[in-house]
C-alpha positions as CSV (number, residue, x, y, z in Angstrom):
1,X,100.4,-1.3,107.7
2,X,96.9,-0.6,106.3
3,X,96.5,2.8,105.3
4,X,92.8,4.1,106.3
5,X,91.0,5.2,102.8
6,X,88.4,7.8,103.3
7,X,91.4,10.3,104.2
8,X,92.8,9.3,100.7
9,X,89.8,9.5,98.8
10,X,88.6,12.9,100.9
11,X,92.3,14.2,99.3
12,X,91.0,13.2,95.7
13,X,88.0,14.3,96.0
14,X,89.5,17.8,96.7
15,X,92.3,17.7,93.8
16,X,89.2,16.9,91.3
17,X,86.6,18.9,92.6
18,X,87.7,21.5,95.1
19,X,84.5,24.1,94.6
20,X,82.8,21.0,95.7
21,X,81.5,20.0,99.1
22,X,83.0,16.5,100.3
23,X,80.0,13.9,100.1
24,X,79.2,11.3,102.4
25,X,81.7,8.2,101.8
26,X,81.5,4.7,102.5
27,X,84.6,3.2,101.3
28,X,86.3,-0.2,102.2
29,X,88.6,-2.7,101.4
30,X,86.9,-6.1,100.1
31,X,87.7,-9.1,99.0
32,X,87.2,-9.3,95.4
33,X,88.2,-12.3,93.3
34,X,91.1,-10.3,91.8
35,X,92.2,-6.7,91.4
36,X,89.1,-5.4,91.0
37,X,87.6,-2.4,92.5
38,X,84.2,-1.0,92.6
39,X,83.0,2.6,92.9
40,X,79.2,4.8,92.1
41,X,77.4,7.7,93.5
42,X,73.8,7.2,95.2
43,X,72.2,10.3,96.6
44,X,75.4,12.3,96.6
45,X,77.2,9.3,99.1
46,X,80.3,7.9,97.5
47,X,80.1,4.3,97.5
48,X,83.7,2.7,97.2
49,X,85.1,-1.0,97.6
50,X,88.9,-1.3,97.0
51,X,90.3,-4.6,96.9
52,X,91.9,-5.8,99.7
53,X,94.8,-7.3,97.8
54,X,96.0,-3.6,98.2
55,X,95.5,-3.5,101.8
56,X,99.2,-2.9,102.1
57,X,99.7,-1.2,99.0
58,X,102.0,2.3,99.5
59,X,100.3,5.6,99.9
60,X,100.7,6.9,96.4
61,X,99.7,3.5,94.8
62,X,96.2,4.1,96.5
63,X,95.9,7.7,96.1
64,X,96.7,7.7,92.1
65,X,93.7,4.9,92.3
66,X,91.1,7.2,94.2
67,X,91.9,9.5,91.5
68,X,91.4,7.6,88.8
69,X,88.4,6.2,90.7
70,X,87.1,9.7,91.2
71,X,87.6,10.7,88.0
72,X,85.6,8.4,86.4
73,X,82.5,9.4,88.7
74,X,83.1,13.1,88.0
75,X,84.5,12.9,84.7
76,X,87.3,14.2,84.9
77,X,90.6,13.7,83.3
78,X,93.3,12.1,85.4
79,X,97.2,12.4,84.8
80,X,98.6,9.7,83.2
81,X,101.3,9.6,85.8
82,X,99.0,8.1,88.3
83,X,97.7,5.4,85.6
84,X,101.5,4.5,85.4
85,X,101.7,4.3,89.3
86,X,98.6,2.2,89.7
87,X,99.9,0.0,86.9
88,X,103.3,-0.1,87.9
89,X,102.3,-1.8,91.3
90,X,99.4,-4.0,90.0
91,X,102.0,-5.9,87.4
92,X,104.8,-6.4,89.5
93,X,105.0,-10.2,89.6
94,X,104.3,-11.0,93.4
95,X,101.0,-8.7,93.1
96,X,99.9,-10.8,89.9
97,X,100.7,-14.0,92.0
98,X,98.7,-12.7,94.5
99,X,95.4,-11.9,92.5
100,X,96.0,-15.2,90.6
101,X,95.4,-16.9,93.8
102,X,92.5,-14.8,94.6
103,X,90.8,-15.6,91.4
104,X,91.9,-19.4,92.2
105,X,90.6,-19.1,95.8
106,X,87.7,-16.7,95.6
107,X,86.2,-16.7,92.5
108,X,83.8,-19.3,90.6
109,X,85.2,-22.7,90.0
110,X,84.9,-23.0,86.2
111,X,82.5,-24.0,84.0
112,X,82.0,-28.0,82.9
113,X,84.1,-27.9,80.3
114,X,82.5,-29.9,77.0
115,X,85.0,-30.1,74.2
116,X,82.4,-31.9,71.8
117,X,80.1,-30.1,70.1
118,X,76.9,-30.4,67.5
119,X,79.4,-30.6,64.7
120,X,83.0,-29.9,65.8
121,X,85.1,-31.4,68.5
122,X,87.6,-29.7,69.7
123,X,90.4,-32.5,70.7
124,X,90.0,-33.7,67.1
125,X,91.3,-30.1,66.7
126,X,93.5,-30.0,69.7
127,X,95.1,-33.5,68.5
128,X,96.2,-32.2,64.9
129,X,97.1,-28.8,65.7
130,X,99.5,-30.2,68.7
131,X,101.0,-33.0,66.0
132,X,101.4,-30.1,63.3
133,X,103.1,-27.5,65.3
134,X,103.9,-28.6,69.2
135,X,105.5,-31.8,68.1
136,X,102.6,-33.6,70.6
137,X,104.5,-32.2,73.6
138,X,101.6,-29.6,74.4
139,X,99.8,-31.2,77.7
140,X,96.0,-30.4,76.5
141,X,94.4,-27.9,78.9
142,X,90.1,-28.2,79.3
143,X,88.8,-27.3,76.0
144,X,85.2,-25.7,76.0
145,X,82.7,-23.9,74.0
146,X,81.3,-20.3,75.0
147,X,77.5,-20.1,75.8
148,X,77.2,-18.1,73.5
149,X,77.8,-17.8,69.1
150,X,79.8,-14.7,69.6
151,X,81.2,-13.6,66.5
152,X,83.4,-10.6,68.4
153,X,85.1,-12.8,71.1
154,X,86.1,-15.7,69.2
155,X,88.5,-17.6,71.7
156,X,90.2,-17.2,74.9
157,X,92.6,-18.0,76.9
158,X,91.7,-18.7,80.6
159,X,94.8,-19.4,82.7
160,X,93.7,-19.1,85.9
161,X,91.5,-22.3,84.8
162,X,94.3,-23.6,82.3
163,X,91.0,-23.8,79.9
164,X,90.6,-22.6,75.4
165,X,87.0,-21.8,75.2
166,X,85.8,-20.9,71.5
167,X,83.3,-19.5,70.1
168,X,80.1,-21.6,70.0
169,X,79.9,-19.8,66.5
170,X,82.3,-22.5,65.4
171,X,80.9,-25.6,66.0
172,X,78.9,-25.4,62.4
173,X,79.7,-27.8,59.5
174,X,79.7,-24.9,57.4
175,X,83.3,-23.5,59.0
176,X,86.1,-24.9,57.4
177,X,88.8,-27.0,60.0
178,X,91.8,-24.2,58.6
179,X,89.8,-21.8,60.5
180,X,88.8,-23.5,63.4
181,X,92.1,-25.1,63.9
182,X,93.6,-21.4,63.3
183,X,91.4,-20.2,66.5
184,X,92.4,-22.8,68.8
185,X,95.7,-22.7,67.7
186,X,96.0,-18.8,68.2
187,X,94.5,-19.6,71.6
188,X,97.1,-22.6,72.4
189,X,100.1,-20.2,72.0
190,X,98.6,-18.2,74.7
191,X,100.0,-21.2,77.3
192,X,103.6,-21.1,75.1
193,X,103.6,-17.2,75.4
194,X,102.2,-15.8,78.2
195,X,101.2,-12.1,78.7
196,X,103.8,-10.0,80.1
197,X,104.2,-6.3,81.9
198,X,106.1,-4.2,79.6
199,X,106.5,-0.2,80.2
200,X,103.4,-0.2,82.7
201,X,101.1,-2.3,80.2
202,X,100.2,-5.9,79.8
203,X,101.2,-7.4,76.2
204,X,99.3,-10.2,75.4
205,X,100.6,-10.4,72.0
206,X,104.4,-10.6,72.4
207,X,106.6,-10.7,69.0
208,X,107.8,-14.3,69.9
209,X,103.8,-14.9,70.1
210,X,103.2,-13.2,66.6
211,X,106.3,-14.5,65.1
212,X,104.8,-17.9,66.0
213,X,101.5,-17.9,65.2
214,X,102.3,-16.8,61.6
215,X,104.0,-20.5,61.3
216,X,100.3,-21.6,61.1
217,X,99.9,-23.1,57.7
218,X,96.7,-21.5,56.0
219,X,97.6,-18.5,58.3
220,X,96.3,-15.2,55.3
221,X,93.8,-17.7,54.4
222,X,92.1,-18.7,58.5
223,X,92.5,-14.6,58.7
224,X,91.3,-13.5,55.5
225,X,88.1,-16.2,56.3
226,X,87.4,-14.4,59.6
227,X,87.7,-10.8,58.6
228,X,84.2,-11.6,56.5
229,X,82.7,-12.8,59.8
């Protein structure tokens, strides 16, 4: 059953602000590529899209969300209880199914993915790392540069696209292949060790991950490189 949302947000509204007189709302469920939700004040009208991968969601999964909704927009401090509710319910496994095939369905299709760069290519880098420390049974996912040199995001790990993309910051002859081939491989143990819920919270660096990626030959020397970037 799909529980109507201005009656839940009209309750929030109250509990945050209740010297306050209720604003005009226009709230809905929409289908985002994911679990994302939207929400901003124009001319005192609450404007609210949740997604509608929570259409079914219970009723105190939705209203610890209009709170913490709501109390972004007002500024106000929400109890952590309802951050545990909402993020109880978003990382049980069939709801992260779902939003994975939302972002599969709905969202963009990904982005040519060009493993050769200027001066590096990545499945020279793939090739080696795999040999050195996946005994050559990794399956190579797409391999890609960033758009852009960013020197604060240096890799990730996109699953829903089974894609690496590095930093286009790396593909200079200056940057030594310990440090490149650290990146990537710090990425590639992402597909071995996936992100897991864990007391309400997503851990994307697990101990079996760390434990792992400290096997990496030139490991204090790749980190002790990129803590000068």
């Amino acid at each position: 059953m799909t529980l109507q949302l201005e009656p839940i947000f009209r309750k929030a509204h109250l509990q945050l602000k209740p010297r306050t007189p209720l604003p005009e709302m226009h709230i809905e469920f929409f289908p985002f590529a994911g679990l994302t939700h939207t929400a901003r004040m124009r001319d005192n009208r609450l404007l609210i899209r949740v997604s509608d991968l929570l259409a079914d969601a219970p009723e105190d999964v939705l209203q610890s969300l209009s709170l913490i909704l709501l109390g972004k927009i007002y500024r106000r401090t929400v109890h952590e209880e309802h951050h545990a509710i909402y993020r109880r319910f978003i990382l049980d496994s069939e709801m992260q199914a779902r939003a994975r095939i939302a972002r599969t369905t709905r969202g963009r299709g990904p982005r040519p993915a060009v493993a050769r760069g200027r001066w590096q290519n990545l499945e020279t880098n793939f090739e080696r790392i795999n040999g050195d420390y996946f005994e050559g049974k990794l399956a190579r996912p797409r391999l890609a540069w960033s758009a852009t040199r960013s020197r604060r995001i240096l890799g990730r790990y996109d699953a829903t696209h089974h894609t690496v993309v590095i930093s286009l910051f790396f593909d200079s002859p200056l940057i030594p292949d310990f440090v490149l081939d650290y990146v990537l491989y710090h990425e590639l143990l992402h597909i071995r060790h996936p992100s897991r819920a864990r007391e309400c919270r997503f851990i994307n660096h697990t101990p079996e991950f760390r434990a792992e990626e400290r096997r990496f030959r030139n490991y204090k020397k790749a980190t002790d490189w990129i803590k000068k970037i």
